[in-house]
NUDO-149239 format. One line per 8 residues: number of its first residue (from 1); for each residue x, y, z of N, C-alpha, C. Coordinates in pm, whole numbers. Example, Ala and Ser with C-alpha at 12.3 -4.5 7.8 and 13.67 -1.06 7.14 Angstrom:
BEGIN
1) 1319,-569,780,1230,-450,780,1320,-330,780 ~ 1285,-225,708,1367,-106,714,1290,3,787
This chain:
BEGIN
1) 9876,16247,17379,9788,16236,17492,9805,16357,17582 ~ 9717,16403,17683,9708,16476,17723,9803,16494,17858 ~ 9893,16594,17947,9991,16624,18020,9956,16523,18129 ~ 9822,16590,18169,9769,16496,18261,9735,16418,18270 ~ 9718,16319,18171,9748,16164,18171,9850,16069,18212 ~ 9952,16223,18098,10127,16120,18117,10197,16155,18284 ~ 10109,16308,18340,10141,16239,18495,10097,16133,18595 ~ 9998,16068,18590,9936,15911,18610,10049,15849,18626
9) 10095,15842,18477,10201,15720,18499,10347,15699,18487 ~ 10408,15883,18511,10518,15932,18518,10598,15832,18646 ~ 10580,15800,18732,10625,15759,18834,10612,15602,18883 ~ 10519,15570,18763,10561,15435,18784,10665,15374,18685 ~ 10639,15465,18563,10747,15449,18483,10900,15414,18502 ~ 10901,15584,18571,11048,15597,18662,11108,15477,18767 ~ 10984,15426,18835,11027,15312,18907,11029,15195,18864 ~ 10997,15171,18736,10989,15030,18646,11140,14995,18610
17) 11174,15164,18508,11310,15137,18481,11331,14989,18403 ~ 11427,14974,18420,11509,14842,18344,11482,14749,18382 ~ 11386,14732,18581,11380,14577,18622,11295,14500,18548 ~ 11198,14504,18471,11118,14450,18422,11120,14348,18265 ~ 11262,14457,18186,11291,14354,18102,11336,14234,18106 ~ 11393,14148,18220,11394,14033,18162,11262,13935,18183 ~ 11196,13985,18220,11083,13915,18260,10950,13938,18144 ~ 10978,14036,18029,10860,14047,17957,10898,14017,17813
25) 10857,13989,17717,10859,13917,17603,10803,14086,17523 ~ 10878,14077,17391,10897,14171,17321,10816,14198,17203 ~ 10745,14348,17120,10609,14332,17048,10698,14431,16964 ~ 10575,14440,16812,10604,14557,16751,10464,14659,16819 ~ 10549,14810,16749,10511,14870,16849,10516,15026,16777 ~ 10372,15085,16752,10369,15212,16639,10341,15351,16742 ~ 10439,15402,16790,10426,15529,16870,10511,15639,16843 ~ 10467,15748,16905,10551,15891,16936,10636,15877,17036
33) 10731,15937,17052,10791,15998,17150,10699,16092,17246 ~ 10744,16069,17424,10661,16133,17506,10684,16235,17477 ~ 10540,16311,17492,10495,16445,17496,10588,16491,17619 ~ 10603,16625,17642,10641,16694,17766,10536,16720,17845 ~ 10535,16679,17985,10444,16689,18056,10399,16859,18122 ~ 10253,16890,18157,10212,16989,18138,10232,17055,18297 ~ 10294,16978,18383,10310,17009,18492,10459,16987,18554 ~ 10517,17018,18632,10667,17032,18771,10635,16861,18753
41) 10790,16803,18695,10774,16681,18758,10958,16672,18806 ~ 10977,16536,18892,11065,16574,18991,11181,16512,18874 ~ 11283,16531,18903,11457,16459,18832,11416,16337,18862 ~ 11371,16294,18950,11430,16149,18924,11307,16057,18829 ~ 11179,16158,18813,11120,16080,18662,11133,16098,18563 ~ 11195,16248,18573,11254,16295,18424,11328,16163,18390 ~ 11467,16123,18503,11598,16046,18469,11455,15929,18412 ~ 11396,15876,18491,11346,15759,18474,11308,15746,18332
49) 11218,15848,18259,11167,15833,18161,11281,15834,18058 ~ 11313,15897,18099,11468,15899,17953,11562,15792,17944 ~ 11582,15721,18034,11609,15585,17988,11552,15483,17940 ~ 11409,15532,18003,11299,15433,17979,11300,15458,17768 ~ 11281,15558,17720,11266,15618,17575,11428,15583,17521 ~ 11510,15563,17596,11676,15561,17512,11634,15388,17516 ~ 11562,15295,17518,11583,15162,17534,11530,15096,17422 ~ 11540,14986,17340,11529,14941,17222,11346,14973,17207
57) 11272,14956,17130,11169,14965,17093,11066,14832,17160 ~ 11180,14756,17137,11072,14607,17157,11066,14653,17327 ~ 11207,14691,17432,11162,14699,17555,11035,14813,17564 ~ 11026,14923,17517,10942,15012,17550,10784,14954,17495 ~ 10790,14940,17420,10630,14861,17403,10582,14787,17472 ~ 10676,14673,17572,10669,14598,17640,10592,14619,17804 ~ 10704,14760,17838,10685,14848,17941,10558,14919,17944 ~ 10522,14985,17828,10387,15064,17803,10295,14966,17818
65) 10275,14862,17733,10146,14817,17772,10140,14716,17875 ~ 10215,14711,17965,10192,14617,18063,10162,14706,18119 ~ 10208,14824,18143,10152,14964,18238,10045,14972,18235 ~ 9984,14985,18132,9865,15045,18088,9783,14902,18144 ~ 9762,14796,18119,9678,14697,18114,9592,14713,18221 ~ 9596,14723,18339,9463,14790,18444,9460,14930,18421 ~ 9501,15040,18326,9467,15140,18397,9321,15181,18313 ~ 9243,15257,18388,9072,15293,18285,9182,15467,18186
73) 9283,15485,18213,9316,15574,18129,9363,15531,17990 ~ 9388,15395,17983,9443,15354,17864,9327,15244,17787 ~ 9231,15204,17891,9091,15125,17812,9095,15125,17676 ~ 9027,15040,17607,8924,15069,17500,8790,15145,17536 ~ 8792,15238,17454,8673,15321,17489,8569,15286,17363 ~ 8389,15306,17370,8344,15272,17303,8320,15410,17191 ~ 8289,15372,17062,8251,15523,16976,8114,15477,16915 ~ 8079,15527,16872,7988,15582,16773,7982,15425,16646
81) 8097,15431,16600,8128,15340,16531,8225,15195,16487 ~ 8255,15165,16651,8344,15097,16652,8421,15101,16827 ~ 8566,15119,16844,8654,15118,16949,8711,15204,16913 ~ 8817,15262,17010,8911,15402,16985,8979,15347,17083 ~ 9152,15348,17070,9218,15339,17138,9298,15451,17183 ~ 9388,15488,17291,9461,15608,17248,9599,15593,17373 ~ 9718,15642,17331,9869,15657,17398,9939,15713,17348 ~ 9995,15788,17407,10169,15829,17374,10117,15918,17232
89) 10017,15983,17197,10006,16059,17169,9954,16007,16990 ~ 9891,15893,17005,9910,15795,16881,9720,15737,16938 ~ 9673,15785,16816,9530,15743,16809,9478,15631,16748 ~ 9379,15504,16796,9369,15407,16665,9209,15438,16691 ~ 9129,15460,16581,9025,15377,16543,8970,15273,16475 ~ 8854,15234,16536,8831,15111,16454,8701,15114,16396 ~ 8694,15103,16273,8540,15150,16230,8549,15029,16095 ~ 8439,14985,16120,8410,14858,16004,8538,14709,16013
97) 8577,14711,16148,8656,14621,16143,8815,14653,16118 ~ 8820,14786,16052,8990,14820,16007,8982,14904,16106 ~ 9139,14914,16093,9185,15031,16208,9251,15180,16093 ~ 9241,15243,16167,9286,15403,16155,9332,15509,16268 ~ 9432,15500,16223,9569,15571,16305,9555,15701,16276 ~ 9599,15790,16450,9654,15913,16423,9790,15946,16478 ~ 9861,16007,16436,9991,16010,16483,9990,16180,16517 ~ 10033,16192,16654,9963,16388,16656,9857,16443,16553
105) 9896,16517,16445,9766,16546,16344,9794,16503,16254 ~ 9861,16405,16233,9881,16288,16091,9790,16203,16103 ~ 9707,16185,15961,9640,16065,16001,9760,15940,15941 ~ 9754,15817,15983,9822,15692,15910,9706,15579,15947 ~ 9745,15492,15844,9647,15349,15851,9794,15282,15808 ~ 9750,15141,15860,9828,15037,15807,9727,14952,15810 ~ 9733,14907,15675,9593,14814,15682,9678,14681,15618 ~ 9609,14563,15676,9659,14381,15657,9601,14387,15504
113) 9692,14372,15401,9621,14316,15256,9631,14172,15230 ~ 9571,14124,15133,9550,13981,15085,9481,13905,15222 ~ 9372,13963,15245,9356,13906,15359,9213,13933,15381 ~ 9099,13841,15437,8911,13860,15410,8963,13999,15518 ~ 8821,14105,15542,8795,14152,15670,8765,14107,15733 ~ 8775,14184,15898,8813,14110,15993,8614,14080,16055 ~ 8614,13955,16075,8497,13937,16116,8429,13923,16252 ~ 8470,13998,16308,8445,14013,16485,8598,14161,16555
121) 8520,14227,16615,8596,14316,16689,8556,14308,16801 ~ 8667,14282,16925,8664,14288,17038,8725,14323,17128 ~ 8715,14412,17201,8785,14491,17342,8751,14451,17468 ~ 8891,14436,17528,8975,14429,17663,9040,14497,17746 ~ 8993,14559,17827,9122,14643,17917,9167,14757,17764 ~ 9314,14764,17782,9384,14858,17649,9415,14772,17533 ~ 9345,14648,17490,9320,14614,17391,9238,14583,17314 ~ 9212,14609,17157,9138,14572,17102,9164,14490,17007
129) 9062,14379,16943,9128,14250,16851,9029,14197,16756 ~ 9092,14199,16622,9003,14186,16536,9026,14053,16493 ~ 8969,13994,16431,8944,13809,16414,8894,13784,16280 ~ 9031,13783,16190,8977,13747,16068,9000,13538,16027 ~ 8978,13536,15938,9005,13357,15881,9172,13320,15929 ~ 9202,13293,16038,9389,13242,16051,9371,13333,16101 ~ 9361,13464,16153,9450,13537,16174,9359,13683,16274 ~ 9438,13646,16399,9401,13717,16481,9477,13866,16495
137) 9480,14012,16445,9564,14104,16471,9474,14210,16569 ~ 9583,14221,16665,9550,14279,16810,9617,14449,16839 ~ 9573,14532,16894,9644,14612,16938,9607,14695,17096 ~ 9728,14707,17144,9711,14778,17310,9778,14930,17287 ~ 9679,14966,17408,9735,15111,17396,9820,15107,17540 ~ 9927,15194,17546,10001,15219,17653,10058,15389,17679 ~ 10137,15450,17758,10204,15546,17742,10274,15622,17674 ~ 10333,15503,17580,10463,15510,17511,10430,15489,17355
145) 10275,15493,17327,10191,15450,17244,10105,15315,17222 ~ 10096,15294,17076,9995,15140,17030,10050,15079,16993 ~ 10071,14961,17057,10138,14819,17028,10050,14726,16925 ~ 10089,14678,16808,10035,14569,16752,10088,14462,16740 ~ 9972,14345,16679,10051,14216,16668,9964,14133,16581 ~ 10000,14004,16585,9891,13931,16513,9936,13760,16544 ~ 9872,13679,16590,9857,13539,16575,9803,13485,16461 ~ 9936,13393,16398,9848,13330,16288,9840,13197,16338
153) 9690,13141,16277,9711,12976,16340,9720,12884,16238 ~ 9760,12943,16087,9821,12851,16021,9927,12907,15856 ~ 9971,12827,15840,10024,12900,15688,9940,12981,15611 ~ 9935,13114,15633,9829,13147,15475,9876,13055,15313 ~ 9801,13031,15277,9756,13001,15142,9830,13027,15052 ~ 9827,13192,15029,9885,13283,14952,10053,13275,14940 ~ 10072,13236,15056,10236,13211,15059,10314,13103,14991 ~ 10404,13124,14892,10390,13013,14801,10485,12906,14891
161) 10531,12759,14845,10613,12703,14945,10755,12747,14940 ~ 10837,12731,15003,10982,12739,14992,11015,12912,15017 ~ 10916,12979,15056,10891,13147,15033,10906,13167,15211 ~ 10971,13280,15289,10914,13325,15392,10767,13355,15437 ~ 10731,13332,15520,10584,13453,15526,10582,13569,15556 ~ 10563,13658,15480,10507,13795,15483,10381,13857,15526 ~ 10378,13931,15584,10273,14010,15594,10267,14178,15489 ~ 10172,14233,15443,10208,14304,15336,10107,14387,15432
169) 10151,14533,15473,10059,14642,15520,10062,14788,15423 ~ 9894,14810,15391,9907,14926,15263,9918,15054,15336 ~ 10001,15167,15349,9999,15252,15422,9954,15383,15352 ~ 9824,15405,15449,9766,15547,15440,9768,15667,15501 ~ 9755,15756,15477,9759,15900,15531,9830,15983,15466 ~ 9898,16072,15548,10011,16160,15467,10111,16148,15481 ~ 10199,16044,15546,10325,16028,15560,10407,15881,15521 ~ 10516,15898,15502,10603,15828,15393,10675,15726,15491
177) 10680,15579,15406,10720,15517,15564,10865,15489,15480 ~ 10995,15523,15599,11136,15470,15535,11179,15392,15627 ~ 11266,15298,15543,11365,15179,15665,11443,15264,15748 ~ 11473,15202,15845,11538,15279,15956,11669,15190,16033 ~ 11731,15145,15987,11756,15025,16046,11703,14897,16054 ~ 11666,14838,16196,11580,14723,16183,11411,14807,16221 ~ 11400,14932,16196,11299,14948,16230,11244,15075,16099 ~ 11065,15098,16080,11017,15181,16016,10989,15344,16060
185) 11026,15449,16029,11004,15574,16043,10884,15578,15936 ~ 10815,15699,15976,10719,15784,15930,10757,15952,15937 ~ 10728,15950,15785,10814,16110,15819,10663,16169,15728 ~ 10701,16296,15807,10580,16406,15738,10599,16518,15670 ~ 10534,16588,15596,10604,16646,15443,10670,16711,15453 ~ 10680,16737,15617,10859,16859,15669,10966,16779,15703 ~ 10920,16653,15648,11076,16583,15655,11101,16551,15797 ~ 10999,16565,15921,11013,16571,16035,10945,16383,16076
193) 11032,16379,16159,11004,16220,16222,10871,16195,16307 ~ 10759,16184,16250,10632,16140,16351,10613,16030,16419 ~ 10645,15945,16347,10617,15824,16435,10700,15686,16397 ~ 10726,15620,16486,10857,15470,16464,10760,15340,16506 ~ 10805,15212,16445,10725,15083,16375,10830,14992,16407 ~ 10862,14936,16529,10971,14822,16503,10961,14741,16643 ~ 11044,14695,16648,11040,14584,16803,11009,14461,16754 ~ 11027,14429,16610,10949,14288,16567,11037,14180,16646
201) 10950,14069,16671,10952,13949,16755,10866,13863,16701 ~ 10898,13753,16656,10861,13610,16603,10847,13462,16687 ~ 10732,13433,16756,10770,13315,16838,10654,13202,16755 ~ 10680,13080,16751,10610,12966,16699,10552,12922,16829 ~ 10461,12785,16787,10402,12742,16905,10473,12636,17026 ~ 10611,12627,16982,10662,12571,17062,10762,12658,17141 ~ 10766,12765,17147,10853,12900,17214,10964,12906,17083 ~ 11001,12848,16975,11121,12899,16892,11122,13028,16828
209) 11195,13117,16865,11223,13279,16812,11268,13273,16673 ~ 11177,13311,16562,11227,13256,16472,11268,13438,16390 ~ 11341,13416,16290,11433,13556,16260,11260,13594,16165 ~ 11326,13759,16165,11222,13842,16107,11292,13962,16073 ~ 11202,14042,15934,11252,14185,15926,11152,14263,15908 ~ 11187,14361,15925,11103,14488,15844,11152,14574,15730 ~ 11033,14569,15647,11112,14688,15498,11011,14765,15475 ~ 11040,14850,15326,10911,14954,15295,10951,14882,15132
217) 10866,14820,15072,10851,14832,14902,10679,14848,14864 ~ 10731,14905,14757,10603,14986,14710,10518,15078,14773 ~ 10552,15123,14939,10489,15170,14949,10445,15110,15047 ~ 10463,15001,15062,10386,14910,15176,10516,14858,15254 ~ 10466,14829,15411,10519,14776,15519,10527,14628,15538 ~ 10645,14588,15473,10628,14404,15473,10695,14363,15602 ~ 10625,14282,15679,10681,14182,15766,10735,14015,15698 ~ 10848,14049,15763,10905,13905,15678,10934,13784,15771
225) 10890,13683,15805,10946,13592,15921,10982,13429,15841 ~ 11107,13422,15880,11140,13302,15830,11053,13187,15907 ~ 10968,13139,15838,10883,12992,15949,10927,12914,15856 ~ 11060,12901,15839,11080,12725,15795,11100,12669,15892 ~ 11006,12529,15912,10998,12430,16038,10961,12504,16187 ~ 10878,12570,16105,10858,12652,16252,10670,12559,16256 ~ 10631,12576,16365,10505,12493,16420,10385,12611,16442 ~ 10295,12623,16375,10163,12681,16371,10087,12647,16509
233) 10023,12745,16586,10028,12890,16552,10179,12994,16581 ~ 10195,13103,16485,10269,13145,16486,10250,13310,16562 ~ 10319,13366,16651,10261,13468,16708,10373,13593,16649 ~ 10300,13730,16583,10431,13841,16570,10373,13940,16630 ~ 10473,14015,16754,10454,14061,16852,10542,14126,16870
């Protein structure tokens, strides 16, 4: 995103700081690292922001798009063919219902497989949300980048019994997604780190946090959430 954007919200950042995590509930969350801003900004947002970026993934997604949620700099904007979202230096479009990611000049997609297209797209403030059969997957734009998620409101089908549920995402563009810990990197053909995928959070419909991971097989980005005895709808965020 552009210098003068990320000064907008350099300073509220800095003053958000740490008070806000216990009060906000935690998402996954596909962004860059902040750009350097294009103008004199003072030490104490520098300090601010750099703690704000040293803090787990799930807090910073959290922080970004609650930031963003009134601002008209982080909107859904309309295109040509769809919605365009944009943060932290991380582009989504939405054209025919799928989304398509840019990560600086990488393109990436992560697209939902085993699954109809999505049959309704709709934008809010810095989110946009597509509405397929079960399964609602959402994304906000913030500072710190694009947050996704998805509500399911019942067992898919496909999931056999006694099995976790998975989500299976086919990943496109030019870059290679590796485990990272509990979280996904994207690296680009210089071996250089573009963009990070993690903060996963699992809640059922009765508030139970139920365990979850992230991996890379085949090529694809599986979300794994244990819902045994867990209560539909299920939200991953």
């Amino acid at each position: 995103m552009p210098g003068t954007r990320l000064l907008d919200v350099r300073a509220a950042l800095a003053a958000l700081g740490l008070a806000m995590l216990a009060a906000l509930a935690v998402a996954v969350v596909t962004h860059l690292p902040l750009p350097a801003a294009s103008g004199p900004a003072t030490h104490t947002s520098d300090t601010g922001l750099s703690r704000l970026q040293s803090l787990p993934l799930q807090a910073q997604s959290v922080i970004s798009s609650t930031i963003a949620a009134d601002s008209a700099a982080f909107a859904a904007r309309r295109t040509a063919s769809g919605w365009g979202l944009s943060g932290g230096g991380v582009r989504a479009h939405f054209r025919g219902g799928e989304p398509n990611l840019t990560a600086g000049s990488n393109a990436l997609s992560l697209s939902l497989t085993g699954v109809p297209r999505a049959s309704s797209v709709a934008a809010h403030g810095n989110r946009v949300t597509l509405t397929r059969p079960g399964i609602r997957e959402w994304y906000a734009a913030g500072p710190l980048g694009i947050e996704q998620g998805f509500t399911l409101a019942r067992r898919p089908a496909s999931v056999a019994s006694g099995n976790a549920l998975t989500l299976s995402l086919a990943v496109g563009g030019g870059l290679r997604a590796r485990t990272a810990g509990s979280n996904i990197n994207f690296i680009g053909s210089r071996g250089d780190l573009v963009a990070r995928y993690g903060g996963l959070s699992a809640v059922d419909a009765r508030g139970r946090h139920l365990p979850g991971t992230l991996s890379v097989a085949g090529g694809r980005v599986l979300i794994t959430v244990n819902d045994g005895g867990a209560q539909y709808p299920i939200t991953i965020d």
